[in-house]
N, C-alpha and C positions, 0 to 999 in steps of 0.2 A: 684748828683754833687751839691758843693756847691754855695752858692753867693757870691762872690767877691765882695767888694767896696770899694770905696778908695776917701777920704774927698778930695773937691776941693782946697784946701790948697795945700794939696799935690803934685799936679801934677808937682808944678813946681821942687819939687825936684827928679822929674822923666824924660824920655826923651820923653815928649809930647812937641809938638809944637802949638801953637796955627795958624789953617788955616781958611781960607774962603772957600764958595763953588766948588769955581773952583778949587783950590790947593786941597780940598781932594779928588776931583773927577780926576784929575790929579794921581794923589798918589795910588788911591782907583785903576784905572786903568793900573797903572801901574804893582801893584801887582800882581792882576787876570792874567794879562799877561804872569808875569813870572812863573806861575804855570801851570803843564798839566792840559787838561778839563777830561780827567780818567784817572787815577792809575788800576793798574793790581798788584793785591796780592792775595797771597796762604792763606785759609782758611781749615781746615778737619770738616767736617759735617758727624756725623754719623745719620743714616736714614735708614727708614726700621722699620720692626714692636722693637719698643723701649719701651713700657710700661714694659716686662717683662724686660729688663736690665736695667732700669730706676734710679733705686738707686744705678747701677754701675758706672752711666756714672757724670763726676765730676760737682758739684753744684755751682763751680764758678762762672757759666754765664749760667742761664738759657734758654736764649733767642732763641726762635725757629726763623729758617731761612725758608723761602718760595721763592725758588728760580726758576727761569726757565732759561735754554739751551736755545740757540742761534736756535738748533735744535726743540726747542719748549716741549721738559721735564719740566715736572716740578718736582723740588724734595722739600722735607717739613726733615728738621732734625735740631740737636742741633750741635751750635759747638762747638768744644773740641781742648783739644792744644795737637801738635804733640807728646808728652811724653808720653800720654793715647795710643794717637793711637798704636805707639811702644809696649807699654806694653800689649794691647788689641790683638797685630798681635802676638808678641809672643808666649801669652797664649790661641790662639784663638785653637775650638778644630777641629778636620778636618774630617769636615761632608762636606758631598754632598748638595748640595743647596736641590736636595729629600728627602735627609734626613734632613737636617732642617724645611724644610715643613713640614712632617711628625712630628715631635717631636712637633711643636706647633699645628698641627690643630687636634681634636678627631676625629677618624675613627670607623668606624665599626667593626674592631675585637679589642676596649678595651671592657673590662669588661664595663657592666653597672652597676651604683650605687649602692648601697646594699639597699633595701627598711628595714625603720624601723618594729621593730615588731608589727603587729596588721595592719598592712597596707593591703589592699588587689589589687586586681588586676595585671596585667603582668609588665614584669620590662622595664620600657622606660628612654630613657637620657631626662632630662631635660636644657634647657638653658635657661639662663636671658638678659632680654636686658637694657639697662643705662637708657630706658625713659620709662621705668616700674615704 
């Protein structure tokens, strides 16, 4: 966001009034007043393991949310504007929440890696970790 400024010259050809302490605090209290102390709006947070849809989900507003239930959840996800979600629910494929587990996590009846030639020994999976 930008910075705004505006030469004191100016003011007067604007509808500033010139006050004292008490009259802005007057004013100033007045406002807050006429405002509720929380607004209640609709946001879509997608959440859940997201690294591999990651370059699906739109770059507009990258902003992770961290939020907690009244219930005491916490959920961690990006939010997205209602049009995605539409088109996400649309083309969503219809798996079993076990079968989406399964599709992302390795089990024991995949094949293991192929060892290169000249390598010896029996054939083990290998994993890596980020703080390697």
């Amino acid at each position: 966001m930008g910075r705004r400024t505006l030469p004191l010259a100016k003011l007067a050809e604007h509808d500033w009034v010139e006050a004292d302490r008490v009259q802005l605090q007057a004013g100033w209290s007045a406002e807050l007043a006429s405002i509720p102390e929380f607004t209640t709006s609709t946001i879509y947070l997608v959440t859940g393991l997201l690294l591999p849809i990651w370059k699906r989900i739109p770059q507009k507003s990258t902003r992770v949310y961290r939020l907690q239930t009244d219930a005491g959840e916490r959920i961690i996800g990006r939010k997205v504007p209602l049009s995605w979600v539409t088109a996400m629910s649309a083309e969503r494929p219809a798996l079993a929440a076990e079968d989406a587990f399964a599709a992302l996590l390795p089990d024991a009846t995949r094949r293991a890696p192929r060892r290169p030639r000249g390598s010896s020994g029996s054939s083990r999976l290998h994993s890596t970790s980020l703080n390697q």
